[in-house]
Structures are given as C-alpha cells and as structure tokens.
N, C-alpha and C positions, 0 to 999 in steps of 0.2 A: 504494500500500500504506500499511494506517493508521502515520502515524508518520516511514516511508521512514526505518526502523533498520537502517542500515547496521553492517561491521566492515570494520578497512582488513584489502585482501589481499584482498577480494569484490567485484570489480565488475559482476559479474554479477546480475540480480536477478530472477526469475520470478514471474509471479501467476496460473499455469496449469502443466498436468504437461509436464513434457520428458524427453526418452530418458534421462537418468541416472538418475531414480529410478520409470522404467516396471516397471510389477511383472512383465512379462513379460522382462523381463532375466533369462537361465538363471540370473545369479548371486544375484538375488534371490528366487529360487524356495525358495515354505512349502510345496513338498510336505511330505507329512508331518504335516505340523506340526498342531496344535489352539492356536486363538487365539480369546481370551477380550475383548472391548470390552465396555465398562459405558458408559450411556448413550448406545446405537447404535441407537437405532430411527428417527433423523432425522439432518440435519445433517452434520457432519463426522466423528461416529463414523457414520455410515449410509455414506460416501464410504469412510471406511477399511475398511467391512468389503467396499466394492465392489473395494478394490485388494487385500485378502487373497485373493480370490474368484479376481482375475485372477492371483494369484499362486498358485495353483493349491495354497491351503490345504488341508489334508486335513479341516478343521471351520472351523465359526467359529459362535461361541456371541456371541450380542447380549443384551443386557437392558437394562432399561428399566420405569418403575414404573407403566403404563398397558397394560395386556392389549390393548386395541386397535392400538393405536399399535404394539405390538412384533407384534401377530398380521398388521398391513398391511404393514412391514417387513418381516418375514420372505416375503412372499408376493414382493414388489418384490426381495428379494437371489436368490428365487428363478429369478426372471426373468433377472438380473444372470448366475448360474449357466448358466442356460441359452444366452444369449447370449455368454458365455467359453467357452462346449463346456466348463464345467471340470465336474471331479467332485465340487465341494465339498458337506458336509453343513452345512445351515443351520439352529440353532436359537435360538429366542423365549425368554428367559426373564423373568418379573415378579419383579422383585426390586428391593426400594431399599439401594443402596447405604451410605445412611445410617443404615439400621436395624442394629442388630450382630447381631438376631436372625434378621434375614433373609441376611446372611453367611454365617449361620453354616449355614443349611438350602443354601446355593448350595453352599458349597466341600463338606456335608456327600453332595449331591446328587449333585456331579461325584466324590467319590472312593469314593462306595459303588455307580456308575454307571461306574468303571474309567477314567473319561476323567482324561488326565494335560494339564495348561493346558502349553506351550511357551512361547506368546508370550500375555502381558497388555499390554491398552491401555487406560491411567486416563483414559478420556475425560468420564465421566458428571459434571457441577458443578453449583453453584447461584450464580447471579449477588448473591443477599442484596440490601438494602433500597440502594435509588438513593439515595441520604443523606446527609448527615457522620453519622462512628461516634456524636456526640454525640446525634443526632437519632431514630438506630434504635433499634430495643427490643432489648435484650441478647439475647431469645429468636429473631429473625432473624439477627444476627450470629452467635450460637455456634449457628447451624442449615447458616450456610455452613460455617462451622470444621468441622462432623459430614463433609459434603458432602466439602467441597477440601481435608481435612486429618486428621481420623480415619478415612475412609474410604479413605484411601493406604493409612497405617500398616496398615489390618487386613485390604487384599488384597494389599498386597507381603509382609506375615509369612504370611499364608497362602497365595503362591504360594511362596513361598521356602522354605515346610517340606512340601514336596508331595515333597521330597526326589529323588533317582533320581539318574543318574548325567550324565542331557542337560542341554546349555546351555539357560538361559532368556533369555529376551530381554523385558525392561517398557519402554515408550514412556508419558509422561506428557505429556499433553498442557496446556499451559499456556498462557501470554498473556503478551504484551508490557506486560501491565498489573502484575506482576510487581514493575518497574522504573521504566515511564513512568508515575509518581504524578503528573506536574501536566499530562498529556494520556490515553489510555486510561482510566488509575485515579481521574482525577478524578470519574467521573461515578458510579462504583462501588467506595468505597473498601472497603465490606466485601469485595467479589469480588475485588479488591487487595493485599487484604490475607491472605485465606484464601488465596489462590491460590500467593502470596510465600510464605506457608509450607510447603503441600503442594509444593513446588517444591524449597524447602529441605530439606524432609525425606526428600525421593527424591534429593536430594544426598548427605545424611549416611548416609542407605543405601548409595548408589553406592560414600562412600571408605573404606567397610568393607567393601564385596565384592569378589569378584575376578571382574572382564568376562571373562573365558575361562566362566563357569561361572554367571553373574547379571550380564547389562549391562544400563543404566542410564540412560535418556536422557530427558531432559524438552526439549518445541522448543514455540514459537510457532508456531499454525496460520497467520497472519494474521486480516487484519481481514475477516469474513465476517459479512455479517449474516444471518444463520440464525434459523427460526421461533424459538428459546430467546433470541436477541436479543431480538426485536421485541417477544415477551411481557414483557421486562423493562424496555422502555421505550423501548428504540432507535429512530431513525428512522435515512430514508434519509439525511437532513441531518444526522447525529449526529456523523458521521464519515469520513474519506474510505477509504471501502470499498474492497478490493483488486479492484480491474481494473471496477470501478464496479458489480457485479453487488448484486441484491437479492433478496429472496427471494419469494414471490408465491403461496401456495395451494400451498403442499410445493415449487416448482418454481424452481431460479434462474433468474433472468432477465439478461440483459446490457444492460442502461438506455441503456448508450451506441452500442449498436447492432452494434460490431464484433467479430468471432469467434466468431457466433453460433452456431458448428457445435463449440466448441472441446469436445474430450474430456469429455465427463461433468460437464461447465461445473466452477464455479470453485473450487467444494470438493475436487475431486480431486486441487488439490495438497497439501494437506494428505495428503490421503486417501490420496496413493500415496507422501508423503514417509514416514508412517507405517514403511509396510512396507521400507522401504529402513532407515530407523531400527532396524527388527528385522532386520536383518544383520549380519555381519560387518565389511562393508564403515564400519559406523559406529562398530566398536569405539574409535576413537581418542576418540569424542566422551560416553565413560562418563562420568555424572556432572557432564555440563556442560547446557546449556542454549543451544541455539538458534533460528535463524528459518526458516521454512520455504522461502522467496523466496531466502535463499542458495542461490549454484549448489556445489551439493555437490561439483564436480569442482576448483574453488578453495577449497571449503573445506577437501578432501583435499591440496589443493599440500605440500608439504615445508615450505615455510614458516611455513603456518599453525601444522601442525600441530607443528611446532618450536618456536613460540609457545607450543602450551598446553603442549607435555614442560615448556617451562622454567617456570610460570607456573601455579603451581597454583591461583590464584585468579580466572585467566581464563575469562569465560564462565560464573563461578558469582555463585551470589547471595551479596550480602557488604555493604560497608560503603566507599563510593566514596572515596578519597584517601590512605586512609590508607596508609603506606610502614613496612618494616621498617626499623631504624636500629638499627647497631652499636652494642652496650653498651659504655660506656669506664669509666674508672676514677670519672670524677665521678658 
C-alpha cells in the first residue's frame, strides 16, 4: 500500500474487501436509502456504487461530465444489479461538478423530481497540473480549488438544506496526499493541496454538526491507479500501488499474478469501505479522516477510540507539533 500509513493500535492492514465492511452485512444494509456519488462513472466511485448496489440501496444516482462514459456505466451497475438479485434503481447523470450552474439544475432536478439524497459520496476531483504551484498557470490550480474544494462546500450546503427529519450520512473521499507532501503530494502538489482543503472543510463542517443527524467522514481510498491516474501522468512505476494491481482498458489487473479471482479486484475496498462509512457503525469517526486498509474492527477497539474522545485533534488535518501549554503569570 502507497506509503504503508500506519496508526498505532492497527495492526491489521487490508488491500482487498473483508467481512467487516461486506455490504451484505444486515447491519450495513441502504435499504431504503437514495445515495448520490459524483464522479462514479469509473474507478473507485464506479466500485462504490457497486457496494451500494450490494447493499441493497433503494437508488443510486452517478454523474459524471461525459454522457458516454456515464450512459456505459450505468449499463455495467446495471449488470452489477442484476447479479446482487438487488432491486436497486440506477441512474446517469451529466453534470460537472465544478460548474455552480450545473448544481444548481442537479439539486434543482432531484427536488422538483421528489427524490430526497440520504447518503452523499464526494468522490468526483481533478488531479491539476503535475508541477510546482510556481510553474502552473493560476487558471489550473484555482480549476482544482472549483473541483476539490468549492464543489464540497456547495453539495454539502445543499444536501444539508434538503432539510427533513432523516439522518444523512457524507463520505469524502480523499488521499493520503492530504499529509504525505514529500511522497504522494510531491508529484501533485496542486491535487495536495486542493484536496488538504476540501478535507478540511468537511472537517469544519463535521465540528458544527451533530452525527446523530449529519455524519461526516472523509478516508483515504488507497493507492489505486485508476484510468483518472494514468491520464494524469501516473505510471505503473510511479508508485507502489496497493496489492500491485493496475489498470488496463477499464479493467484491473493483478500484475503480480496472485488472487486473481479476488472480489471485484482491488477497488472494492474502497468501494465497500464507503458504505460501511455511511453507517452507524462509523459514527465515532465524524469529522476525522482515515485509511481505508485499517481493519475497522481495531479501529472500533475501546482504545482507539478512547484516543480520539480524549484528542480532538487526532486524525484531523492540522498543524504537526505543536502542544497546548498552560498560561502562567509570566
């Protein structure tokens, strides 16, 4: 896994889906539920809407800013449908997240079309110029800033004023590049940097809501090199990719030849951490930020999670050393 970002009190580390956050778990069951991904016509949001799917969603709405690409997508979750026997409803939508004018026809779309969003997943980003910030043209950098950071702000305020009396549940999908500025972020410091913000700003959201009623969670996918990689310049030698897999004509591959048959290959753990993310079961982790290759059943321990009650700056984005220190008289 890119990095091997550990926390102590985790010895555990997965780069494939395992029974605790299997979306056929009755306790993680979206019946019911309508769930909204932005940027799911491939990739890791296309994995997450296959674990919603299995989670026996009652909708799941994808978009993406290519009509093709979201009208193949939706054919392929269709699929995905069929083979979970589930009853989910699947829809396409073309919309740029970055546009505000195009937000505004989406949420205006879903609420004169009666559908009420449950759960939102901020997955859709723009990786910005491969660079130093000194090198990019201002109009690439503040194009990721629209992407990974006004584009939070203006689907978290407009799912959070969609009003009613049901819990919502937002999953923000983020990176280890967040933090890891002189490895991950080095190659992408606008993606680095945009990403560090929209991460913090679904922070500053989280410690003004209350998780009973708006939880909050931003986590690291892992290292997957996904077709939105490779178009931004990645190779397979860029980085040491989680469980060696790569990507190939829409299709992951396992380069190193073992667990060829592994569930839904590698994106799925993401994909199915997602949906465990929109439960219950992750209320404790509102407002924080984690990895997806944690085994969530030690990240659940009493200890840990005794860590973050006492430690309100644990596991968020902040400012590394510094300590609070009693005022005295001098």
């Amino acid at each position: 896994m890119v990095g091997s970002l550990g926390f102590p009190g985790i010895a555990t580390f997965h780069s494939k889906p395992y029974p605790a956050i299997s979306p056929l778990r009755p306790e993680l069951s979206q019946a019911g539920r309508t769930v909204l991904i932005t940027g799911a016509s491939s990739g890791i949001g296309f994995a997450i809407a296959r674990g919603f799917i299995q989670a026996s969603a009652a909708r799941v709405i994808i978009t993406g800013r290519n009509e093709a690409t979201i009208n193949e997508a939706v054919s392929n979750l269709a699929s995905e449908v069929k083979a979970a026997t589930s009853l989910t409803t699947i829809t396409g939508l073309v919309y740029d997240v970055a546009s505000l004018s195009d937000t505004e026809r989406l949420w205006a779309k879903l609420k004169n079309e009666g559908i009420y969003i449950d759960v939102l997943i901020l997955n859709a980003a723009s990786i910005g110029a491969m660079k130093p910030l000194l090198e990019a043209s201002l109009e690439s950098v503040w194009q990721a800033m629209e992407t990974n950071v006004r584009s939070h702000l203006d689907f978290t305020q407009r799912f959070y004023n969609q009003g009613g009396d049901k819990k919502k549940y937002l999953v923000n999908v983020s990176t280890s590049a967040i933090h890891n500025f002189f490895t991950e972020g080095d190659m992408v410091p606008t993606y680095s940097l945009s990403k560090n913000a929209g991460t913090l700003l679904i922070q500053q959201v989280a410690k003004d809501a209350d998780p009973a009623k708006l939880q909050l969670i931003s986590f690291n996918p892992g290292g997957i090199l996904t077709t939105a990689a490779k178009n931004a310049g990645y190779t397979e030698d860029s980085l040491a990719w989680d469980d060696g897999t790569f990507q190939y004509q829409g299709l992951e591959m396992n380069r190193r030849g073992d667990d060829a048959d592994m569930l839904g290959m590698i994106e799925n753990l993401p994909g199915q951490w997602a949906v465990w993310g929109a439960s219950d079961e992750a209320k404790f982790l509102h407002g924080r930020f984690v990895n997806a290759w944690w085994d969530v059943d030690e990240l659940k321990s009493a200890d840990i999670v005794g860590k973050l009650e006492a430690d309100r700056h644990l596991l968020r984005v902040g400012v590394v050393g510094i300590q609070a220190i009693p005022r005295g008289d001098n």
